[in-house]
C-alpha positions in Angstrom: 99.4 99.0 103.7 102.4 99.5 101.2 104.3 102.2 100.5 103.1 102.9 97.6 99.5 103.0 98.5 99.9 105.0 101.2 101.8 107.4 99.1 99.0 107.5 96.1 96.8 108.3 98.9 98.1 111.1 100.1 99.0 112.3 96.5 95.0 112.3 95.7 94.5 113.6 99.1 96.7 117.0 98.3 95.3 117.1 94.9 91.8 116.8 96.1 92.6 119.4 98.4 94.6 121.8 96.8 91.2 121.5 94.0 89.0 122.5 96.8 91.1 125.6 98.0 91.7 126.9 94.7 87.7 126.4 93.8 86.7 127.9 97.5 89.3 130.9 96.8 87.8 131.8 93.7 84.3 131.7 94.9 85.9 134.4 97.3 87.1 136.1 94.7 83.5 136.5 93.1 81.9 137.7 96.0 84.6 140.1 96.7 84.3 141.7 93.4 80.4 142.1 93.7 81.2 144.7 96.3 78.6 145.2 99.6 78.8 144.3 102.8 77.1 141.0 102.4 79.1 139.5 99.8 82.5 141.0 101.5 81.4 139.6 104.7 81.3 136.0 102.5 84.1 136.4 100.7 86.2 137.0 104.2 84.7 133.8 105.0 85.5 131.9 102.4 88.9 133.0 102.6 89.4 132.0 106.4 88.4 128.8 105.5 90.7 128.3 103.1 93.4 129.1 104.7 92.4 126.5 107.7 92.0 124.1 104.9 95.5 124.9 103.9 96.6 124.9 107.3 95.3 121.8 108.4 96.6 120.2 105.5 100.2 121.6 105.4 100.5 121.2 109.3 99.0 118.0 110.2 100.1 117.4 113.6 98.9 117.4 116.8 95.8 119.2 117.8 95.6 120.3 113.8 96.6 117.0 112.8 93.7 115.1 114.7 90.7 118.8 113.8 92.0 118.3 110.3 88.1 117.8 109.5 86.5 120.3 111.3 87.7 123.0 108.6 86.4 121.0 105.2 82.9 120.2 108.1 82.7 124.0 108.2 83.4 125.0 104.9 80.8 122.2 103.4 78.4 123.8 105.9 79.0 127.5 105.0 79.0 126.8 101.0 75.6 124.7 101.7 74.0 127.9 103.6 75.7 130.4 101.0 73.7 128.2 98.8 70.7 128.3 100.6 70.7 131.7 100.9 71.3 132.6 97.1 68.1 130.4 96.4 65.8 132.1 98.8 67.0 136.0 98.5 68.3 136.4 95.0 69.5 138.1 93.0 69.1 135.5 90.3 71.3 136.1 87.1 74.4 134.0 85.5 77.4 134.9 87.4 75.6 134.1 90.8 74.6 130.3 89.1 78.1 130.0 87.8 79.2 130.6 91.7 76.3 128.2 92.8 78.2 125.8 90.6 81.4 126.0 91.6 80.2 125.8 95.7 78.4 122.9 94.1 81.7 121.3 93.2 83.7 122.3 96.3 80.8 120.1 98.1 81.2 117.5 95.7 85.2 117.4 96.4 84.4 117.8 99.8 82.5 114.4 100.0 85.5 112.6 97.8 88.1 114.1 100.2 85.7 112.5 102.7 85.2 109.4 101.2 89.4 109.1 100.6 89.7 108.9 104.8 91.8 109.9 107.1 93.9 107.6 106.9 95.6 108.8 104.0 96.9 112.1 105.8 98.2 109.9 108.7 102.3 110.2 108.4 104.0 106.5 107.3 106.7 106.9 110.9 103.3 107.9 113.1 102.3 105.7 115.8 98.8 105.0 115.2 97.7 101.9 114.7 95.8 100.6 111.7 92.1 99.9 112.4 91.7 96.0 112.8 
């Protein structure tokens, strides 16, 4: 792989990353300002993941460097049951769809980021080898 490529990569890799943070931090944000237990509770979770997002990003090396996935797994999986629980306990009106729709796109990212691979995050002087 070139240069070149690999550095593209790893450009649409960040950006696709730092979308999903800033998407995943505002749906935080919401939650937070609708006040209760419940919705602080989600917020706080939202935030944690985040910040291993960020971290796992940032820091990719060694342990962090090959769990990089298991934050974006767990935040795909918390937004899908944050989902899943707006839909079967309410309360329905707009700025709880308008958060439905932005988890909806941190999901979507999510998948691209997935679909981009690995691969991209690996470091150029690292000693993996490419898959044959």
């Amino acid at each position: 792989m070139s240069t070149d490529a690999h550095r593209a990569g790893r450009m649409a890799s960040l950006v696709l990353t730092l979308a999903i943070i800033e998407l995943t931090l505002t749906t935080a944000y919401i939650h937070l300002s609708l006040g209760g237990p419940l919705f602080t509770l989600n917020a706080i979770g939202y935030a944690g993941l985040a910040l291993a997002v960020a971290v796992s990003t940032v820091w990719p090396v060694g342990l962090i460097g090959r769990l990089a996935w298991l934050p974006r797994l767990g935040l795909a999986l918390y937004t899908l049951a944050t989902i899943g629980g707006y839909l079967v306990m309410g309360p329905y009106f707009a700025l709880g769809w308008i958060t439905k729709a932005i988890e909806l796109a941190i999901l979507t990212l999510l998948a691209a980021d997935a679909a981009l691979g690995v691969q991209w995050r690996a470091r150029p002087d690292s000693n993996r080898r490419s898959p044959a």
